[in-house]
Wavefront OBJ file of the C-alpha trace (Angstrom):
o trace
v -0.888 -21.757 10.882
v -0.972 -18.253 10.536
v -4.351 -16.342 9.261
v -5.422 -13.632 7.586
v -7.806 -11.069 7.319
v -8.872 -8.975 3.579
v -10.380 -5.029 4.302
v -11.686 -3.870 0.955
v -12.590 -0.263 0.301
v -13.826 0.657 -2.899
v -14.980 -0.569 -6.169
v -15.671 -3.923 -8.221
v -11.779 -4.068 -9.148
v -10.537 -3.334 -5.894
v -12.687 -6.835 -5.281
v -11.133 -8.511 -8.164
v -7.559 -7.951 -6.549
v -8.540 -9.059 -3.296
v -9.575 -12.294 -5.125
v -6.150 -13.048 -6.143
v -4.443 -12.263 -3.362
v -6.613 -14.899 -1.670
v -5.169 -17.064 -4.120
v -1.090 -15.848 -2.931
v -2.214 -16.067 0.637
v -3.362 -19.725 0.546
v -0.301 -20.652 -1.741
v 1.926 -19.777 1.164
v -0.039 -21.208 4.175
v -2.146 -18.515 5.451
v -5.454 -19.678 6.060
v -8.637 -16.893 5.659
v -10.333 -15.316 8.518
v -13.643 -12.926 8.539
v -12.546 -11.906 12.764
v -10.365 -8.692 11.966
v -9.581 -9.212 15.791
v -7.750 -12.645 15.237
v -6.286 -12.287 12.269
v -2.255 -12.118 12.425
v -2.088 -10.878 8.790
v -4.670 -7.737 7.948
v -4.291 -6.489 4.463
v -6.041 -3.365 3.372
v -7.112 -3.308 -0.311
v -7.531 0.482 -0.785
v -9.204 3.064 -3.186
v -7.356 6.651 -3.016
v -9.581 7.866 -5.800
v -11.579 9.796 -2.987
v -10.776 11.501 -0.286
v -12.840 9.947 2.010
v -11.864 6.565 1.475
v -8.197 7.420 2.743
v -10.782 8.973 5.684
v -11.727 5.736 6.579
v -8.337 4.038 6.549
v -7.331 6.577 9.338
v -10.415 5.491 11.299
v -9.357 1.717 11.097
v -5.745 1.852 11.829
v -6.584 2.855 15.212
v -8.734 -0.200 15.286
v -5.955 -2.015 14.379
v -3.633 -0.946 16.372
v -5.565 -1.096 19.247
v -6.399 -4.884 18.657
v -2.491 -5.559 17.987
v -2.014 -5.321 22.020
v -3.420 -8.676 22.210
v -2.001 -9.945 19.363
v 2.147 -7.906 18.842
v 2.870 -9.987 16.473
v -0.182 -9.091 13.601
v 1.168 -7.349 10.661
v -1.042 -4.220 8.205
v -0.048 -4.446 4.927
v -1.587 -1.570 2.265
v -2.198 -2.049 -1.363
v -4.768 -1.653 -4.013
v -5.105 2.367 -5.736
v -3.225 3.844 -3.866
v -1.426 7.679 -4.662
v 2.415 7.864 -4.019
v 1.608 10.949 -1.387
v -0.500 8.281 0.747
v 2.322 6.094 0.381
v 4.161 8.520 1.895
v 1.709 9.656 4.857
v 0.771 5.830 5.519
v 4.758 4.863 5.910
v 5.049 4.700 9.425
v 1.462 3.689 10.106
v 1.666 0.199 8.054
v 3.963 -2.813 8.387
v 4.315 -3.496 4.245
v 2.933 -1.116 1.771
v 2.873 -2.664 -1.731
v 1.834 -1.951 -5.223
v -1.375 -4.312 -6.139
v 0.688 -5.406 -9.510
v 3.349 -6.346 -6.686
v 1.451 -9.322 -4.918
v 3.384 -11.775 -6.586
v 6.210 -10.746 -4.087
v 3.728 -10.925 -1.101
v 5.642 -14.246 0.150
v 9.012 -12.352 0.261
v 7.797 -9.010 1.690
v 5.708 -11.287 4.368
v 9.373 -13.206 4.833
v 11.373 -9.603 5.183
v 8.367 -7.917 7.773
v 8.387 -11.456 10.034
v 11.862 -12.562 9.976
v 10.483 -15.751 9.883
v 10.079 -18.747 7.647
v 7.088 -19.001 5.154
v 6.309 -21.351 2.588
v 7.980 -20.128 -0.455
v 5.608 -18.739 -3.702
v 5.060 -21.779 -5.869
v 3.078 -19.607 -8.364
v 5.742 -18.660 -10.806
v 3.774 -15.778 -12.486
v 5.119 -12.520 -13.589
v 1.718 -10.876 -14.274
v -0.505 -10.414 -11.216
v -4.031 -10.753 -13.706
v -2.923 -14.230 -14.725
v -3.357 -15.706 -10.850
v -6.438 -17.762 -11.132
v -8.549 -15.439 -8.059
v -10.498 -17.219 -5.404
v -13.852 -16.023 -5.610
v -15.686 -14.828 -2.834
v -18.940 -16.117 -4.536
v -20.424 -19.547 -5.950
v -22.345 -17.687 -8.154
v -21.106 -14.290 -9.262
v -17.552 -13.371 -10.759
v -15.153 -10.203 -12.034
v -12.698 -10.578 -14.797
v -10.785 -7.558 -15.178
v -9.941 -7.410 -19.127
v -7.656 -4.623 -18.638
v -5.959 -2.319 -16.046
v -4.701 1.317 -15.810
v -6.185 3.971 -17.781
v -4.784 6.645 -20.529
v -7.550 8.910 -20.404
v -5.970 11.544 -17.571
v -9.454 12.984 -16.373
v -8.360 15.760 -14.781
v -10.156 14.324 -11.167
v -9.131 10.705 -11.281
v -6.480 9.101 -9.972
v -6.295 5.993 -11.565
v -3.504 6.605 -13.887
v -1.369 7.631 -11.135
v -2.132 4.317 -9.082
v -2.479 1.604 -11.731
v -0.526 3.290 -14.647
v -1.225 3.035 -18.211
v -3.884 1.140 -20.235
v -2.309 -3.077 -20.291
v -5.219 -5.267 -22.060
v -5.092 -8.837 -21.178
v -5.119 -11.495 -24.409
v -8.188 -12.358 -25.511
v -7.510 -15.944 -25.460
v -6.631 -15.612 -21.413
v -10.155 -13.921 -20.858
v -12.301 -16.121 -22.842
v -10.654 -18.988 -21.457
v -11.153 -17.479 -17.801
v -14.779 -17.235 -18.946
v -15.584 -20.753 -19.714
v -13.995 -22.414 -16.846
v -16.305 -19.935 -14.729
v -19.628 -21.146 -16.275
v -18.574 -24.873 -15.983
v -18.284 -24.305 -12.619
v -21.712 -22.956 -12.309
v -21.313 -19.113 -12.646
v -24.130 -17.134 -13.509
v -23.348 -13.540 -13.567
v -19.929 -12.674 -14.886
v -18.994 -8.957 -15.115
v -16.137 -7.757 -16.962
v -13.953 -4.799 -15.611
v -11.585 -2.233 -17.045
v -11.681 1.662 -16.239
v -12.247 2.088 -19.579
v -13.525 -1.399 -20.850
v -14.420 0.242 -24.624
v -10.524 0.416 -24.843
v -9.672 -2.827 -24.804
v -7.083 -4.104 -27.215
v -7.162 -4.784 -29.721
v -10.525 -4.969 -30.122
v -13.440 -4.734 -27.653
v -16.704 -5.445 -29.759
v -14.285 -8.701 -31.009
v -14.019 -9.912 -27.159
v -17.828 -9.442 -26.551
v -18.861 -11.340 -28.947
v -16.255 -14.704 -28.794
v -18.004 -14.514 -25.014
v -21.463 -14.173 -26.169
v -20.425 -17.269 -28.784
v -19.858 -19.719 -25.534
v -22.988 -22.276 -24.829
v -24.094 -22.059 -21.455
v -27.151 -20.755 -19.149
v -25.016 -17.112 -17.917
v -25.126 -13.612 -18.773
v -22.444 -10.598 -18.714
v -22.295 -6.981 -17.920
v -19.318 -4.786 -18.162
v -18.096 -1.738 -16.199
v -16.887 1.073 -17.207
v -17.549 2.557 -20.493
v -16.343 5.954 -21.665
v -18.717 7.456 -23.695
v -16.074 8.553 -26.183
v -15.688 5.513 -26.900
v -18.957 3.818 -27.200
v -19.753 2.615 -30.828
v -22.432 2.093 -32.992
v -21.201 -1.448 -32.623
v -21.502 -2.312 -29.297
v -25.382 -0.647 -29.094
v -26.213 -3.556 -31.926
v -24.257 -6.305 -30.420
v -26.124 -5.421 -26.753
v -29.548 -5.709 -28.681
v -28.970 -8.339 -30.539
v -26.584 -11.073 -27.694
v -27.910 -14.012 -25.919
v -26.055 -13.218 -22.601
v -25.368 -10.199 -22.171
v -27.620 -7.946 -19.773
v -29.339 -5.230 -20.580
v -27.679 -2.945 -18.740
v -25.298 -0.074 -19.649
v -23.078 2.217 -16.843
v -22.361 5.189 -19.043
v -20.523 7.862 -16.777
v -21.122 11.530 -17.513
v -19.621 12.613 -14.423
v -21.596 16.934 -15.633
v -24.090 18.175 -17.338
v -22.234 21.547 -18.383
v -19.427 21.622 -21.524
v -17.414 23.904 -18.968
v -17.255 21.542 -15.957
v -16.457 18.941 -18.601
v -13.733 20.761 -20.130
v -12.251 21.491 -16.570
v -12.528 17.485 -16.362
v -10.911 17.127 -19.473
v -13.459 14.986 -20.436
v -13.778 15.035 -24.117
v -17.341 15.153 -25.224
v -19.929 17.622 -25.296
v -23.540 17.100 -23.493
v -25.450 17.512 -26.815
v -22.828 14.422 -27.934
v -23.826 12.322 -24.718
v -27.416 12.952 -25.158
v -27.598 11.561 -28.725
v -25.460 8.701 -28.070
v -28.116 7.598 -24.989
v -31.118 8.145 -26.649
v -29.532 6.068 -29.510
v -29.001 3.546 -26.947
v -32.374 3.786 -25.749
v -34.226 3.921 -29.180
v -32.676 0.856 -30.378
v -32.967 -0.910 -26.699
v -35.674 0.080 -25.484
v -35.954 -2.486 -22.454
v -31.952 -1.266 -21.231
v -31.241 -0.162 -18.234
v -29.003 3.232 -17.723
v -26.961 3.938 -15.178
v -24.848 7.040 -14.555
v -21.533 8.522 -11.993
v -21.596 11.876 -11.496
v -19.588 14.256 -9.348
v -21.181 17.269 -7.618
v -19.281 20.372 -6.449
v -16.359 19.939 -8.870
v -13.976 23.666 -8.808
v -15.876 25.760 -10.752
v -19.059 24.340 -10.641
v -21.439 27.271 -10.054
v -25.535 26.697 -9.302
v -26.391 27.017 -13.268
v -23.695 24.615 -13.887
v -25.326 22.228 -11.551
v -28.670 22.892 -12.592
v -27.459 21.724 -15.881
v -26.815 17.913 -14.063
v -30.417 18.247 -13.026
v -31.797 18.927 -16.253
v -29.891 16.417 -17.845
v -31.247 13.713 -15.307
v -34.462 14.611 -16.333
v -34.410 14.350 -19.675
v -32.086 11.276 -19.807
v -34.077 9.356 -16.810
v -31.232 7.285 -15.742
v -32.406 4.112 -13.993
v -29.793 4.425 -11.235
v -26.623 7.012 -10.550
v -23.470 7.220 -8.283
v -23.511 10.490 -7.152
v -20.080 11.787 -5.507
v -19.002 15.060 -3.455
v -15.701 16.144 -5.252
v -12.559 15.538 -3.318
v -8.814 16.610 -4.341
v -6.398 13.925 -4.545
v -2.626 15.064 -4.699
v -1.054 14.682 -8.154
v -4.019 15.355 -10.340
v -4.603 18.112 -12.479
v -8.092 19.086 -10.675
v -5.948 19.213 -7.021
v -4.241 22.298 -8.619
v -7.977 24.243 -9.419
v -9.493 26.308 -6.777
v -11.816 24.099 -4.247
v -14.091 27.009 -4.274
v -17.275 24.977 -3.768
v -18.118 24.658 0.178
v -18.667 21.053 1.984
v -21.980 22.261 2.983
v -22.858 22.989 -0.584
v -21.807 19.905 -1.773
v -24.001 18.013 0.155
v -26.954 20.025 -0.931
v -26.125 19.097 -3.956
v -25.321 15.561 -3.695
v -29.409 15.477 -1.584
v -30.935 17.241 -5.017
l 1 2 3 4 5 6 7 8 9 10 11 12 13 14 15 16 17 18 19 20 21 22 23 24 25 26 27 28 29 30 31 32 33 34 35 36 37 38 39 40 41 42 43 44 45 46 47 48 49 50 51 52 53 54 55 56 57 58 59 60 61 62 63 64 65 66 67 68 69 70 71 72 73 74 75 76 77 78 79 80 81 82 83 84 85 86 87 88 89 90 91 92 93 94 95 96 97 98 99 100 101 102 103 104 105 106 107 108 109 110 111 112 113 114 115 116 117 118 119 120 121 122 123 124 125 126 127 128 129 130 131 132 133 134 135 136 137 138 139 140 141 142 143 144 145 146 147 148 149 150 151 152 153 154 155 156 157 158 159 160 161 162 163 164 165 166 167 168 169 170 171 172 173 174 175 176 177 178 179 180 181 182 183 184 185 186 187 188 189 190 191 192 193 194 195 196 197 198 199 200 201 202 203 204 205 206 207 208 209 210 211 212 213 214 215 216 217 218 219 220 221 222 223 224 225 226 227 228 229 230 231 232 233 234 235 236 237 238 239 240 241 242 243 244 245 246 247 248 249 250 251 252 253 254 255 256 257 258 259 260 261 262 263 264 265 266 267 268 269 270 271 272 273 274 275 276 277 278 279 280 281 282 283 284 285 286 287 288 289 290 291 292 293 294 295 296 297 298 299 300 301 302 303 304 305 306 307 308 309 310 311 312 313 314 315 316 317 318 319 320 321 322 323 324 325 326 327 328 329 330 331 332 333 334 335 336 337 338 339 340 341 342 343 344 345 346 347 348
């Protein structure tokens, strides 16, 4: 039997895919190994929203390659966010390069790369986010409610790998949900690079979830603070199971950084919407992204971040060096700020 071995670089969704391909993998035969060294199957679930993720994918396909001496026959496959320009650069380095909605075709791309016989998909999907995932925990679990994003920072690359906004039903999610917490799950978190987007109705999902007996609670990741309503602040102070907890990204604290980020809101507008959120929950707990060293960004613009951490008093933030990824708007602005800066920055 052949095996195979899962790399995952990157976020809580990038998780959520590897999940279901688990769940493709052991429909065909393949049986899971942690040893990258044995495995005859390595996939790489990548993120190409930085740069130096794609770094680090250089750095293991010499690994890999170097391991595949022992074992000729072992096959790299790439998928996960990945930008059509590290398609293009990873072409001759990879075996099968694939696009994560694609995975459904895994057992005919594996047949194709092998020339060999594998046990044919007996899945018969046609939507990747309705394989049931095998979880990597017992007790903790990601349901992506959505995928893609229609937003178009001017930094991210998410619409370029994953496409446009696609909710999943409603019924499909809560339904996901309750066979989770009869099996035991405790801590469910639901994912969407913009989750407040949901469709048709996000506030209307929360709430059939809270509505479910059971000893769990729920967080969700990410919210655009655009879209945060009234709504949701009232819900999140008044539900039985869902945490206290809020990621709110503001990614600046100056209008012109955020303007070159084409993020539409104003830092006077974020500050009133999170100390709304604080006044009426008063016990939450704030998180933040931010990105340091965007083009542009001159000292007063980043002293502006700094004052705005001080007078928000985030309970945790993701703080991230700006790096240029091919295809978005920001790759075409002037990297004027220098690496040596931006880890100055990043250490404030």
């Amino acid at each position: 039997m052949s095996n195979y071995h899962l790399f995952i670089l990157g976020c809580q969704m990038n998780i959520s895919d590897a999940e279901r391909l688990r769940t493709v993998l052991n429909s065909i035969g393949y049986s899971e190994t942690k040893d990258e060294k044995i495995a005859d199957l390595i996939i790489l679930v990548a993120c190409s929203v930085r740069q130096t993720a794609i770094d680090r994918v250089h750095g293991k396909l010499v690994v890999w390659k170097r391991q595949k001496i022992k074992n000729p026959n072992r096959k790299i496959a790439l998928t996960g966010c990945v930008l059509q320009a590290d398609k293009k650069q990873f072409a001759n380095r990879f075996d099968i390069i694939f696009d994560i909605k694609d995975m459904i075709k895994l057992p005919e791309l594996l047949n194709e790369s092998t020339n060999q016989r594998i046990i044919p998909n007996t899945l018969n999907l046609k939507n990747y986010l309705t394989i049931k995932p095998a979880q990597f925990s017992y007790t903790s679990a990601q349901i992506p409610i959505m995928t893609g994003c229609d937003n178009f920072c001017s930094y991210c690359a998410v619409p370029y790998t994953r496409d446009r906004e696609t909710s999943r039903s409603q019924k499909e999610i809560v339904a996901e949900v309750k066979d989770l917490i009869r099996q035991g799950y405790k801590n469910i978190t639901l994912l969407g690079q913009n989750v407040n987007s949901y469709k048709p109705s996000f506030i209307d999902l929360v709430k059939k979830i809270d509505a479910i007996s059971g000893d769990y609670w729920v967080r969700f990741i990410s919210n655009h603070p655009k879209d945060f309503s009234e709504n949701l602040i009232t819900f999140l102070k008044n539900s039985k199971h869902f945490a206290k907890y809020i990621h709110l990204p503001v990614q600046s604290g100056s209008d012109k950084i955020l303007k070159l980020m084409r993020r539409p809101y104003k830092i006077a507008e974020y500050i009133k919407l999170a100390k709304k959120i604080k006044k009426n929950i008063p016990d939450i707990c704030l998180s933040t992204d931010i990105i340091v060293g965007f083009p542009g960004e001159t000292k007063a613009d980043f002293e502006k971040s700094c004052a705005l951490f001080k007078k928000i008093k985030y309970d945790l933030a993701y703080i991230s060096q700006y790096s240029p990824r091919p295809g978005t708007v920001a790759s075409k602005l002037q990297n004027n700020v220098l690496r040596t800066e931006k880890k100055l920055r990043k250490k404030k």
